[in-house]
Backbone as a chain_set.jsonl record, in Angstrom:
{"seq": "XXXXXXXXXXXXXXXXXXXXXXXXXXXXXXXXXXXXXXXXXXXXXXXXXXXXXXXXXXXXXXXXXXXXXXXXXXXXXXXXXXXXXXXXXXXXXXXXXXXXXXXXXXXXXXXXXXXXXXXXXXXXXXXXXXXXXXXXXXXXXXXXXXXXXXXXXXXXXXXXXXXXXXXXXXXXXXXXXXXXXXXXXXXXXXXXXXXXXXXXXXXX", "coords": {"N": [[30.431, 13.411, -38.946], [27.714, 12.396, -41.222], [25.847, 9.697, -41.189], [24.524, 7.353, -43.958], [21.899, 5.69, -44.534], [19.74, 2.634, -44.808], [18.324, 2.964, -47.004], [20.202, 4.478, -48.9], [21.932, 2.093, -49.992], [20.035, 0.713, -51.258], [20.113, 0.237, -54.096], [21.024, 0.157, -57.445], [24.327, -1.377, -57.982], [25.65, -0.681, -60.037], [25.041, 2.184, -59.828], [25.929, 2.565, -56.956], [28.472, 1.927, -56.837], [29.703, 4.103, -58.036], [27.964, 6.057, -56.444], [29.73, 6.058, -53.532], [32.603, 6.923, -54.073], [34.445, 9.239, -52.525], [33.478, 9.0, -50.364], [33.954, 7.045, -46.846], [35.564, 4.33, -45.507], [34.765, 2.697, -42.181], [36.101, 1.108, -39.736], [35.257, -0.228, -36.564], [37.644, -1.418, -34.521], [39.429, -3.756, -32.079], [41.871, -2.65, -32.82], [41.356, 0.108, -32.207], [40.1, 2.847, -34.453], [40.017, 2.41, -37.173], [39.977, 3.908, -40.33], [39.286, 5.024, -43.964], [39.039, 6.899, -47.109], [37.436, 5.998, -49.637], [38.198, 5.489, -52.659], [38.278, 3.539, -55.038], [36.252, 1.552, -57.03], [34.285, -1.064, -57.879], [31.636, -2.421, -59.422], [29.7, -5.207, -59.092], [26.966, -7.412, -60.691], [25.039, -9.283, -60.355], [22.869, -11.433, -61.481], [23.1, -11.327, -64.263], [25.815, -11.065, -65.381], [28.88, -12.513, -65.591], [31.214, -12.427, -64.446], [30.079, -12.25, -61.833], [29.717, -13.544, -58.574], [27.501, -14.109, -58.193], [26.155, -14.462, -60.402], [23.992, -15.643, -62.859], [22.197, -15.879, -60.898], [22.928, -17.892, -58.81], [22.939, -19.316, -56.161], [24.812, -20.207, -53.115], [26.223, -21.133, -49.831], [28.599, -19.027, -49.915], [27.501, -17.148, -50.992], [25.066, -16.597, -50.252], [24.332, -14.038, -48.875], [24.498, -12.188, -50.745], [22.005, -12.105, -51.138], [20.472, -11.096, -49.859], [19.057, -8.416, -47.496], [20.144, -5.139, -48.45], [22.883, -3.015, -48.112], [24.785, -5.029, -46.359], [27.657, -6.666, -45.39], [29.753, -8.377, -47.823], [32.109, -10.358, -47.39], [35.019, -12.122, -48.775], [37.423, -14.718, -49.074], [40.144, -14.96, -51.255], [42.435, -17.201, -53.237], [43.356, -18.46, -51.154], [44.028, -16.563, -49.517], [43.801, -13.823, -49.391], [41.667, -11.14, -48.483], [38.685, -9.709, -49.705], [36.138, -7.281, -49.475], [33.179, -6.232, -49.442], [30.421, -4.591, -50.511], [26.609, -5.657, -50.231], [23.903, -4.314, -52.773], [21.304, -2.796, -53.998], [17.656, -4.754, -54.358], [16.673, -6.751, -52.41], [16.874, -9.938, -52.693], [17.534, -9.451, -55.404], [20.88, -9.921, -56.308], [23.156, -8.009, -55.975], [26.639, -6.586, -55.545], [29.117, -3.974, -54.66], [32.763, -4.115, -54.762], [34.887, -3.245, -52.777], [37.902, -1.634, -53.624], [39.988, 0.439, -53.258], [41.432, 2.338, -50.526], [41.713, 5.671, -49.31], [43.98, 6.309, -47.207], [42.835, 7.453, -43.511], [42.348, 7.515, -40.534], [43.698, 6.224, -37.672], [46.274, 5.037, -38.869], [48.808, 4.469, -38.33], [48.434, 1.901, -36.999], [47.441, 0.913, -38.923], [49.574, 0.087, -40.663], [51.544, -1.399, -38.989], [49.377, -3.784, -39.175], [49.617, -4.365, -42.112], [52.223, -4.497, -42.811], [53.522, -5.187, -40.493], [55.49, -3.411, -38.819], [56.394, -0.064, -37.691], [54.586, 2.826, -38.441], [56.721, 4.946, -39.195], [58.743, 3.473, -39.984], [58.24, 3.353, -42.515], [58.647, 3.466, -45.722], [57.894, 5.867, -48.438], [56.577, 4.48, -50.79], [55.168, 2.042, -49.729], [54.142, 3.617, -47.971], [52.156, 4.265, -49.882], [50.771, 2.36, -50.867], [49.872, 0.662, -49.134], [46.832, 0.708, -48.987], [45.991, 0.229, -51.181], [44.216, -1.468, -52.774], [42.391, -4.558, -53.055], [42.429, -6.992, -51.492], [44.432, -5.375, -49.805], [43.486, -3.522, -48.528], [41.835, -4.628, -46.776], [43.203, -6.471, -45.084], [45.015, -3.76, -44.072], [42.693, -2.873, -42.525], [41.793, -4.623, -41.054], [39.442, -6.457, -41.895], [37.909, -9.177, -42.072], [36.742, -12.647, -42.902], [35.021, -12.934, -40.935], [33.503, -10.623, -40.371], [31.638, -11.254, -42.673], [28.631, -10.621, -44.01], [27.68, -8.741, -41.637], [26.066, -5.931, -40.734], [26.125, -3.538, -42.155], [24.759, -0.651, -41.134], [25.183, -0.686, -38.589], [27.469, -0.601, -36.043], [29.877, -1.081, -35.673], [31.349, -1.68, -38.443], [30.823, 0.654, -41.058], [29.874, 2.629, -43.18], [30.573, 6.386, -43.561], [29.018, 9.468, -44.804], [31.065, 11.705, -47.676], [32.582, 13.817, -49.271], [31.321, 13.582, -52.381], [33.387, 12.945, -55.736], [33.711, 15.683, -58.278], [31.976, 14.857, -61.365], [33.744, 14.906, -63.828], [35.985, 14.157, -62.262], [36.041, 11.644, -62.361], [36.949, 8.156, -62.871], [35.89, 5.965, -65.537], [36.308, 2.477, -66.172], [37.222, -0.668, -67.117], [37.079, -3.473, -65.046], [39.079, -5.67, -62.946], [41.631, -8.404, -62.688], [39.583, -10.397, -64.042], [39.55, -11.925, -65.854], [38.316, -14.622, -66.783], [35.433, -14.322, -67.167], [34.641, -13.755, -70.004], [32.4, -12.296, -72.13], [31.9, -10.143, -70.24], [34.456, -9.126, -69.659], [35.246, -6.622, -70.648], [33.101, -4.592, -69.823], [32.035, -1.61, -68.491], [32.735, -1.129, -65.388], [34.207, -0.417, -63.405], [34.857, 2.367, -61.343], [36.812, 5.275, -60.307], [38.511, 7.421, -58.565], [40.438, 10.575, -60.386], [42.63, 11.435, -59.822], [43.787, 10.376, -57.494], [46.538, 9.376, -55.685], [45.885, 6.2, -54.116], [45.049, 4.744, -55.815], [44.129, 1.525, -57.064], [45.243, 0.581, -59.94], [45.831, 1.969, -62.953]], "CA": [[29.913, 13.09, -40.284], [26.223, 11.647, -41.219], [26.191, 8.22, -42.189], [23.567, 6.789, -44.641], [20.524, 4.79, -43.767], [19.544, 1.617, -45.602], [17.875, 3.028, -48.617], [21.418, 4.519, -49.894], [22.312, 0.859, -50.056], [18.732, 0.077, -51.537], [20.051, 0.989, -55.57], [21.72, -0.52, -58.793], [25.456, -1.769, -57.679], [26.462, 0.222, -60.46], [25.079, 3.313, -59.15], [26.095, 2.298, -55.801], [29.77, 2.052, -57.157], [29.978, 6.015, -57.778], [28.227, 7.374, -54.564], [31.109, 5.563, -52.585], [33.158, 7.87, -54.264], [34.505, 10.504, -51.228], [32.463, 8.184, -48.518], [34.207, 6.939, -45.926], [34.884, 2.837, -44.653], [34.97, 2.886, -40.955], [35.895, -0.251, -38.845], [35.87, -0.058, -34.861], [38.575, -2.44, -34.057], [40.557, -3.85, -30.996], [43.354, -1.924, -32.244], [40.79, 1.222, -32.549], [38.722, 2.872, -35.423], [40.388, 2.018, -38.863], [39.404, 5.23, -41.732], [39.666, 5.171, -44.947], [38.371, 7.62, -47.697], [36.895, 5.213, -51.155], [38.977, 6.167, -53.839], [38.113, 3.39, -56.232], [34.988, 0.695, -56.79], [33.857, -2.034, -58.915], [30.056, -3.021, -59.325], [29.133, -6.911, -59.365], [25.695, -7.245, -61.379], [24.407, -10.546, -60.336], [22.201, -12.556, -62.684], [23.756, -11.392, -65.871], [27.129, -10.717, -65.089], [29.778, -13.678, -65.523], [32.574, -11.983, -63.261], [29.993, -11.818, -60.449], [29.969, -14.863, -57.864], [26.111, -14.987, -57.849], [25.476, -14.822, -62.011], [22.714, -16.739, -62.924], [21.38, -16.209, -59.873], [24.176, -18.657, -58.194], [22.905, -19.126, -54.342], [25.685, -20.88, -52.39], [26.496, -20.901, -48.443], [29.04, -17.858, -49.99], [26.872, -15.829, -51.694], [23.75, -15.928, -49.929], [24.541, -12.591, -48.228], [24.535, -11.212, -51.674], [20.483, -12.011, -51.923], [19.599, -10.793, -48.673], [18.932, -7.389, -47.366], [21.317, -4.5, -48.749], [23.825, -2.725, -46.69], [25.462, -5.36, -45.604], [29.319, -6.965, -45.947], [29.997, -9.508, -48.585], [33.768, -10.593, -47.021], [35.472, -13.784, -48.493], [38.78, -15.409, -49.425], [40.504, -15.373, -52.469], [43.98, -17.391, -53.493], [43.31, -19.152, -50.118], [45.045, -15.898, -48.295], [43.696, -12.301, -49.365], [40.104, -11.263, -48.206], [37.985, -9.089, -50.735], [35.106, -6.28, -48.805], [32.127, -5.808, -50.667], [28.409, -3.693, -49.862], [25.442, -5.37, -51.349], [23.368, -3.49, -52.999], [19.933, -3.244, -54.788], [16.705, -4.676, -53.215], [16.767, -8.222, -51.44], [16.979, -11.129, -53.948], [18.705, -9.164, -56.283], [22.663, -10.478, -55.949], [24.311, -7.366, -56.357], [27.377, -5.722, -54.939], [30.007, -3.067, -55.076], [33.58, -4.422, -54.129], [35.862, -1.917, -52.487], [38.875, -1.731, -54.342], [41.158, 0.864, -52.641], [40.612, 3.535, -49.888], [43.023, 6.256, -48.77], [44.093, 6.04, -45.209], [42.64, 8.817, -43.433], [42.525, 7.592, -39.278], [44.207, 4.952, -37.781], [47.504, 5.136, -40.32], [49.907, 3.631, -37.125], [48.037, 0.639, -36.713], [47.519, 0.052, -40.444], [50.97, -0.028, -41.216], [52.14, -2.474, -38.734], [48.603, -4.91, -39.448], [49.858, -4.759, -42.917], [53.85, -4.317, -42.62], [54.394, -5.539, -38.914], [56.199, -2.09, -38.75], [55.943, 1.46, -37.641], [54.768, 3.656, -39.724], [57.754, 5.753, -39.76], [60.066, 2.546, -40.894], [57.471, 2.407, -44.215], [58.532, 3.945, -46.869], [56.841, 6.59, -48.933], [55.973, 3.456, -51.476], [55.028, 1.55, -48.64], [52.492, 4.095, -47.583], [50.817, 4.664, -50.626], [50.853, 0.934, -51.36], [49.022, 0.548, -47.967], [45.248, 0.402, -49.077], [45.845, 0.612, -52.642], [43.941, -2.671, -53.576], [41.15, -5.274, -52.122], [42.909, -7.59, -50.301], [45.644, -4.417, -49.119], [43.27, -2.297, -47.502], [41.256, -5.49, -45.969], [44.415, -6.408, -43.943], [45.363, -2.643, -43.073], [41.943, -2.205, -42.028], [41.563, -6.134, -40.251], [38.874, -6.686, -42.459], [38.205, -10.799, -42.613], [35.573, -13.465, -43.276], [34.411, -12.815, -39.896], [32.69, -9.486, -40.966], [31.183, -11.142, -43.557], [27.09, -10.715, -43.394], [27.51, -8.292, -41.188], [25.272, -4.968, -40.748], [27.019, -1.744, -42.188], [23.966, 0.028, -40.817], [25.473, -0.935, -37.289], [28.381, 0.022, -34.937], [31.381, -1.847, -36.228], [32.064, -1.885, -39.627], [30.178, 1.117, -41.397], [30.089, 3.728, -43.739], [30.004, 7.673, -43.381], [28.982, 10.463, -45.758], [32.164, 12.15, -47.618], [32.023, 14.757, -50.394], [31.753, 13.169, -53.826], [34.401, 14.075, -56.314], [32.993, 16.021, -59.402], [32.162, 14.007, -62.427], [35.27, 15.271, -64.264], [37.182, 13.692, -61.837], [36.016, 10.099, -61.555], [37.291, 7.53, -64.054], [35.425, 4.551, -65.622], [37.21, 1.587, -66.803], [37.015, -1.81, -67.015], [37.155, -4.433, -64.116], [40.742, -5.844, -63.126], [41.223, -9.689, -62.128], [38.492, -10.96, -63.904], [40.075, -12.953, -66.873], [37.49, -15.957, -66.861], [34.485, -13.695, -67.214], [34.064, -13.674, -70.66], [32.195, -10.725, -72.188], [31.981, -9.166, -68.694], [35.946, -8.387, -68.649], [34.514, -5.593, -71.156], [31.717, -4.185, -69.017], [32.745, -0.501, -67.767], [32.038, -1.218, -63.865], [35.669, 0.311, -62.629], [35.418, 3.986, -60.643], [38.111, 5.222, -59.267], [38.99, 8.951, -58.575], [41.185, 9.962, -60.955], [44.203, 12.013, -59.21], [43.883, 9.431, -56.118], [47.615, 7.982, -55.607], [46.132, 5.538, -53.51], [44.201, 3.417, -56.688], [45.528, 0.329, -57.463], [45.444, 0.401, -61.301], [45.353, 2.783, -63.557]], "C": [[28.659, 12.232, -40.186], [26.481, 10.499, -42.158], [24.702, 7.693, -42.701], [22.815, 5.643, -43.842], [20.548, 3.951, -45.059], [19.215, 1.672, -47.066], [19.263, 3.742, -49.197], [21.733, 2.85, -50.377], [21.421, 0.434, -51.49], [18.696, 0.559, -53.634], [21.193, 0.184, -56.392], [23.261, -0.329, -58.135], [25.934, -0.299, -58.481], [26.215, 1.997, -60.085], [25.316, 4.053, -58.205], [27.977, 2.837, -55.542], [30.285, 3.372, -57.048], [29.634, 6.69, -57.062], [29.174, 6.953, -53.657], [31.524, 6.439, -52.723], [33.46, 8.462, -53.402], [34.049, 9.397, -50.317], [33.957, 7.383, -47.793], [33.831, 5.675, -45.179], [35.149, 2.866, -43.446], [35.472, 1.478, -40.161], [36.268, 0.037, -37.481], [36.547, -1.493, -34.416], [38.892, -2.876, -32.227], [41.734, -3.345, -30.879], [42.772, -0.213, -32.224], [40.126, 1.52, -33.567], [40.391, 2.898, -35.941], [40.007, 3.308, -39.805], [39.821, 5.174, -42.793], [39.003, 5.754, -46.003], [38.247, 6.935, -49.244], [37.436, 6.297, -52.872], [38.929, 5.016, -55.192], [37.337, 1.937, -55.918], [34.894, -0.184, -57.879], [32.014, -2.471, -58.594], [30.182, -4.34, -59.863], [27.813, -6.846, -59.83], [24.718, -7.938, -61.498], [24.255, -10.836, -61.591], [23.083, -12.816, -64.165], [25.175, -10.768, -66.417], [28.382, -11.696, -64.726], [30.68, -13.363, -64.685], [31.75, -12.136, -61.84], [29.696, -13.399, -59.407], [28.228, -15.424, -57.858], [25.152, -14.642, -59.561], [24.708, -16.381, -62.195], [22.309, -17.384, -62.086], [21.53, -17.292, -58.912], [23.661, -18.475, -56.795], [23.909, -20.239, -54.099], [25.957, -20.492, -50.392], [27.407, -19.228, -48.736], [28.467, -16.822, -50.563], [25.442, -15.857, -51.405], [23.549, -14.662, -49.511], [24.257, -11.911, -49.423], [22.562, -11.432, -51.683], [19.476, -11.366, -50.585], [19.841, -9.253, -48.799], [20.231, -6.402, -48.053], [21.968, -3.667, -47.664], [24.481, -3.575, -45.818], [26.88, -5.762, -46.377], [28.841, -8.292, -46.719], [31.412, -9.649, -48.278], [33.903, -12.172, -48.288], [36.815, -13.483, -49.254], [39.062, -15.548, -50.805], [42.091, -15.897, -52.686], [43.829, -18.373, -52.48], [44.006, -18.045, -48.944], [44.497, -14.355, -48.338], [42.53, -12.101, -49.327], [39.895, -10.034, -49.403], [36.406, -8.068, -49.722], [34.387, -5.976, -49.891], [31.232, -5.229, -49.791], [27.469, -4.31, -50.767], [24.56, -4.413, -51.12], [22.217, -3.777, -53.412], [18.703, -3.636, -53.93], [17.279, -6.431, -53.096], [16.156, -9.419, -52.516], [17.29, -10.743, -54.991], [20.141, -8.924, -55.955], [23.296, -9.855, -56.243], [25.282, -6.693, -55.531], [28.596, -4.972, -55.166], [31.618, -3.978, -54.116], [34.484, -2.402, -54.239], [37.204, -2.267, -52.807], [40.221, -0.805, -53.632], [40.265, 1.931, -51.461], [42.281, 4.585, -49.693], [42.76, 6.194, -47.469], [43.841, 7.445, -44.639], [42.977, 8.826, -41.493], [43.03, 6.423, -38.895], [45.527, 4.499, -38.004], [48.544, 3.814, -39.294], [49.358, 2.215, -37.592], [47.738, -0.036, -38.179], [48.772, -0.201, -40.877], [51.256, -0.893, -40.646], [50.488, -3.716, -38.477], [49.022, -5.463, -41.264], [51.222, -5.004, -43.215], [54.531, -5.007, -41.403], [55.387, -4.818, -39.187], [55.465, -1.122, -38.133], [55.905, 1.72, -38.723], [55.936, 4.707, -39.938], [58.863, 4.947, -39.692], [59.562, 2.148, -41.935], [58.141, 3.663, -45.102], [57.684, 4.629, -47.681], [55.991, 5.472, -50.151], [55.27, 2.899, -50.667], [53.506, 2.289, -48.441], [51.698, 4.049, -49.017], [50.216, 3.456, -51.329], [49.516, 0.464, -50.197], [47.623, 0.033, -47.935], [44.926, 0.037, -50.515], [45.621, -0.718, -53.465], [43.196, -3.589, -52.219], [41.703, -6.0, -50.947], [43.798, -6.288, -49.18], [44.907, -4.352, -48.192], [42.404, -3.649, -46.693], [42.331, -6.062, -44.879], [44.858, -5.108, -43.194], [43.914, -3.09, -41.998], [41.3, -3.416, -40.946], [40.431, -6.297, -40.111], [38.62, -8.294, -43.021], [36.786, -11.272, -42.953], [34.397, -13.189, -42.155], [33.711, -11.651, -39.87], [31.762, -9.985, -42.073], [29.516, -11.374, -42.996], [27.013, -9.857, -42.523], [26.705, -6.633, -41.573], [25.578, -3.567, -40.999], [26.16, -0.637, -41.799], [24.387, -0.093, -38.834], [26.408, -0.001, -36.914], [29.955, -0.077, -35.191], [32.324, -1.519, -36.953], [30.709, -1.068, -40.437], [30.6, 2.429, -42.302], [29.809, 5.021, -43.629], [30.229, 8.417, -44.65], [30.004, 11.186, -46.338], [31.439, 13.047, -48.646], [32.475, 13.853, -52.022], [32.289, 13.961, -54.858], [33.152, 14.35, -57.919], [33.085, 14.755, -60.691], [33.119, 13.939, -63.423], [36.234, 14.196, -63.367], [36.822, 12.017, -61.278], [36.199, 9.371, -63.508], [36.333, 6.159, -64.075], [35.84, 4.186, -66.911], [36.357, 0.388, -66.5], [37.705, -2.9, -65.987], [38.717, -5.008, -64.104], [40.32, -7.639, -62.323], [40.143, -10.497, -62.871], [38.271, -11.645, -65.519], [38.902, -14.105, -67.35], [35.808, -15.552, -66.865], [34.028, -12.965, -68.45], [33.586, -12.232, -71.507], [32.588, -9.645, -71.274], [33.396, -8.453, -68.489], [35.706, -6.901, -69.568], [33.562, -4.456, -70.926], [32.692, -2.821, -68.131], [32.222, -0.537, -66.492], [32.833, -0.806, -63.242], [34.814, 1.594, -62.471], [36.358, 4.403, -60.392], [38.207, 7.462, -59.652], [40.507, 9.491, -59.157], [42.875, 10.874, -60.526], [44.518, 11.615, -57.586], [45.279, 8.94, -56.459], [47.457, 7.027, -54.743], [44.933, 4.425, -54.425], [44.776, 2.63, -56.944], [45.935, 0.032, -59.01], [45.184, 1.467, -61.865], [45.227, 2.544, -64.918]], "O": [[28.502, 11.449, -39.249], [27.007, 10.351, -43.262], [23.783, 7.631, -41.886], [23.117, 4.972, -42.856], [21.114, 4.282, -46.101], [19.546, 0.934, -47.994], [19.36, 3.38, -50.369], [21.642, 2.758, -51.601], [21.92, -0.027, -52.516], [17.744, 0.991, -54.285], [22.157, -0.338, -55.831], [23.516, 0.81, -57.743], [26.368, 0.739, -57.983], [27.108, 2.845, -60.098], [25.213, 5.273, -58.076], [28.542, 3.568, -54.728], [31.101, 3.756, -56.211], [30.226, 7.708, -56.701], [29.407, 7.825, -52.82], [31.261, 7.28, -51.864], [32.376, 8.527, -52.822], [34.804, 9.183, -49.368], [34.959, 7.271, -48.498], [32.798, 5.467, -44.545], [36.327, 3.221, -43.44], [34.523, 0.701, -40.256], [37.38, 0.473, -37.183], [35.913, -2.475, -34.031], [38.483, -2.159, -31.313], [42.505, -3.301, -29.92], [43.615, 0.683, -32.225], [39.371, 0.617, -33.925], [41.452, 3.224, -35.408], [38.916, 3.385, -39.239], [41.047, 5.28, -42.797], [37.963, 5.106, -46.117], [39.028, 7.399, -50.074], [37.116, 7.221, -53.62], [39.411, 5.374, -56.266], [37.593, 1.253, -54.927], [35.559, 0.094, -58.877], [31.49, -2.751, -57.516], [30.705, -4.573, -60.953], [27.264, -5.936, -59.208], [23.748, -7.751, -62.232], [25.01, -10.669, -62.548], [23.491, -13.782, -64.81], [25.478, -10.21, -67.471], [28.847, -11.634, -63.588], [31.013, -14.332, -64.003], [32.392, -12.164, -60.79], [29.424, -14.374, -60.108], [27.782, -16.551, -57.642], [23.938, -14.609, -59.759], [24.833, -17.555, -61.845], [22.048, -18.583, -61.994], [20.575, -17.681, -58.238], [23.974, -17.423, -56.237], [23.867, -21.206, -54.859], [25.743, -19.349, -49.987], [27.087, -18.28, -48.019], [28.945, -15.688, -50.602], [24.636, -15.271, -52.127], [22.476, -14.144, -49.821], [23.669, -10.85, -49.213], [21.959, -10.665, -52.435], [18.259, -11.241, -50.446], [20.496, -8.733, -49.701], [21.318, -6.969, -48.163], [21.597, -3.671, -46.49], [24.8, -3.198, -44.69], [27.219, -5.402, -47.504], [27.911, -9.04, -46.416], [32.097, -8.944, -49.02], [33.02, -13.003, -48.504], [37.19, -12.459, -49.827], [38.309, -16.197, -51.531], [42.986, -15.12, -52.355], [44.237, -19.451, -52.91], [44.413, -18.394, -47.836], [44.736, -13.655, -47.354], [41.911, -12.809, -50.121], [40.875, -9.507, -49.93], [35.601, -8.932, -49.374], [34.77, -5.572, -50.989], [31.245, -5.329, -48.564], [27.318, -3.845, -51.897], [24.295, -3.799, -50.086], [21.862, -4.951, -53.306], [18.552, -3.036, -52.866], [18.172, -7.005, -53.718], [15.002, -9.523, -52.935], [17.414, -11.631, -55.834], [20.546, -7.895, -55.414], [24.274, -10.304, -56.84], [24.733, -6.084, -54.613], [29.246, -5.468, -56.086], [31.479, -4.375, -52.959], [34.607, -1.374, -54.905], [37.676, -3.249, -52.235], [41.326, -1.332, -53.504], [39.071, 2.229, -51.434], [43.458, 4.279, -49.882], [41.728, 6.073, -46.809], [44.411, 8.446, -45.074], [43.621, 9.749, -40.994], [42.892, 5.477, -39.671], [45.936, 3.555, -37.326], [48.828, 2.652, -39.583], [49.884, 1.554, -38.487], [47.801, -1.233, -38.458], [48.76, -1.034, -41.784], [51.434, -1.818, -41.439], [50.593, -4.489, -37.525], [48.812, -6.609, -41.662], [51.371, -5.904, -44.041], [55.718, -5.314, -41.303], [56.311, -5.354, -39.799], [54.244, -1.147, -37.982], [56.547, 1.358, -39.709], [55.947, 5.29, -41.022], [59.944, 5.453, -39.391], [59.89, 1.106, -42.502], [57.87, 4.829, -44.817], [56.574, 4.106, -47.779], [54.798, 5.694, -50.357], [54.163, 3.404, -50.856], [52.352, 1.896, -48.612], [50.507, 3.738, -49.004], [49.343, 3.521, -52.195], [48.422, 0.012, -50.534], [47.215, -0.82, -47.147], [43.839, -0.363, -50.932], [46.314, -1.119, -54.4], [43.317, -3.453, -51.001], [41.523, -5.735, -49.758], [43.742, -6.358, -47.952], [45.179, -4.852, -47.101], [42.477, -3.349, -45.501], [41.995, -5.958, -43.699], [45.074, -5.136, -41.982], [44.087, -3.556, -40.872], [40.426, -3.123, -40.13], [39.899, -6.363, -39.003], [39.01, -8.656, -44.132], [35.85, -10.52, -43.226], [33.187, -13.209, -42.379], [32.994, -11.76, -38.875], [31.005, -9.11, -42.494], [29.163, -12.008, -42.001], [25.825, -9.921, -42.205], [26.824, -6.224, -42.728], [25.349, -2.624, -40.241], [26.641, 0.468, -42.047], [23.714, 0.515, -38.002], [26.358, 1.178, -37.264], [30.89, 0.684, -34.939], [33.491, -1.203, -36.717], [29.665, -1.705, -40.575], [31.593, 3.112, -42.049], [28.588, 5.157, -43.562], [31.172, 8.245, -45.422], [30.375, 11.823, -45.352], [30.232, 13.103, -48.881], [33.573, 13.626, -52.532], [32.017, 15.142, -55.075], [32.263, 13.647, -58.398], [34.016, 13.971, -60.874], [33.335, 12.83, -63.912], [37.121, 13.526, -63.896], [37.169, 11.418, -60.26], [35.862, 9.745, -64.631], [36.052, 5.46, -63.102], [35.878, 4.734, -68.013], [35.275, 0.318, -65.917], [38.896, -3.154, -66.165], [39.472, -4.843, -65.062], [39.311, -8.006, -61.72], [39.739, -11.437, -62.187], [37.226, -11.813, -66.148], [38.816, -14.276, -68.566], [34.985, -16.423, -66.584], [33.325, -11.956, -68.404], [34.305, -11.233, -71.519], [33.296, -8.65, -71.426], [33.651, -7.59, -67.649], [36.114, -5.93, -68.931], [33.315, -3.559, -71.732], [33.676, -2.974, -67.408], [31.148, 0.053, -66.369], [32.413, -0.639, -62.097], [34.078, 1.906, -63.407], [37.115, 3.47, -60.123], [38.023, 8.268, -60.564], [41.561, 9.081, -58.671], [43.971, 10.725, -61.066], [45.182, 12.225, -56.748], [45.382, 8.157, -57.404], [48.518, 6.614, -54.274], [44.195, 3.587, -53.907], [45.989, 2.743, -57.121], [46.889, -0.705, -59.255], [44.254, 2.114, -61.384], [44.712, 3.39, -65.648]]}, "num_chains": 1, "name": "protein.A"}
C-alpha cells in the first residue's frame, strides 16, 4: 500500500477528518507492526474552537506540536491514565488536528488483545474483540500508542499512515463530538466521522 506524503496532512482538520476514512494507522512495535483500518475521526479547529486544546491560539509545552509542521502525532494523557492519538493538520502555525477515535484491527490482532486484555486472543470474547479499538484511549493501548510518540514524524518509519479505500459518501456519518461537555457552543459543531456500518465505532 502507498502511503501519503506531507501535503495530504497539509489541509483543513476537518477535511483531514474524512480522508482518514478507509486509511490505515500503522505502528512498528517491539511486539511487531500494530494495523488498524480508521473507522471513525473527530477534527480539532484550533483558534476558534473551545473543545480544542490550542483555541485561542493556546501555545503550551502540550500543544506546541499542534503549531508546528503537519503530519505529525499529537499523543497526550487524559484522566491521568488513557492516552488520546491525534495527526495535525493544516499549514504550520495553524493548531489543528484530527483525533483518531476508533480503528478496526486489521494486523497484529494477538498482540493487541493481550496489550489491552493481558490475554490471548482466543480467551476474548466476541465483545471483547470488537471493544478492542473501539475508542481513543482503547485502540492507543491495543496499538502501544503513548506520550512517547508524541511529536513524532508520521511521514517516518514507526508510527505512520497508509492509503486505504475511502468509504462512499453514503456511508460515512457526521455527528457531533463525544467527551466534550465544557466546550460550550463547540459540543454542537458537526466534526464526528465515523463509517457508518463499522462495529468497531465507539458511539453511535
Amino acid at each position: 500500500m502507498d502511503r501519503p506524503d506531507r501535503n495530504f496532512f497539509k489541509i483543513s482538520a476537518l477535511k483531514l477528518a474524512k480522508n482518514l476514512l478507509g486509511y490505515y494507522l500503522v505502528h512498528v512495535t517491539e511486539y511487531g507492526k500494530l494495523v488498524g483500518r480508521i473507522v471513525e475521526t473527530e477534527a480539532y479547529m484550533g483558534e476558534y474552537d473551545k473543545a480544542a486544546h490550542s483555541y485561542n491560539n493556546r501555545r503550551t509545552k502540550r500543544t506546541k506540536v499542534m503549531f508546528g509542521p503537519p503530519g505529525h502525532a499529537y499523543v497526550y494523557l487524559i484522566y491521568g491514565m488513557y492516552h488520546c492519538f491525534n495527526i495535525v493538520a493544516a499549514e504550520t502555525n495553524i493548531p489543528q488536528a484530527v483525533l483518531i477515535r476508533a480503528v478496526e484491527p486489521v494486523e497484529g490482532i494477538e498482540k493487541m488483545a493481550e496489550l489491552r486484555y493481558n490475554k490471548k486472543l482466543d480467551k476474548c470474547s466476541k465483545k471483547e474483540i470488537l471493544n478492542l479499538t473501539s475508542g481513543p484511549g482503547k485502540l492507543c493501548k491495543a496499538m502501544n500508542i503513548t506520550v512517547k510518540n508524541n511529536g513524532q514524524d508520521l511521514c517516518g518509519n514507526k508510527l505512520f499512515i497508509l492509503k486505504g479505500d475511502n468509504p462512499p459518501e453514503t456511508d460515512i456519518i457526521t455527528t457531533t463530538r463525544i467527551n466534550i461537555d465544557y466546550a460550550e457552543e463547540a459540543v454542537h459543531f458537526p466534526y464526528r466521522f465515523y463509517i457508518k456500518n463499522s462495529p468497531y465505532v465507539s458511539v453511535r
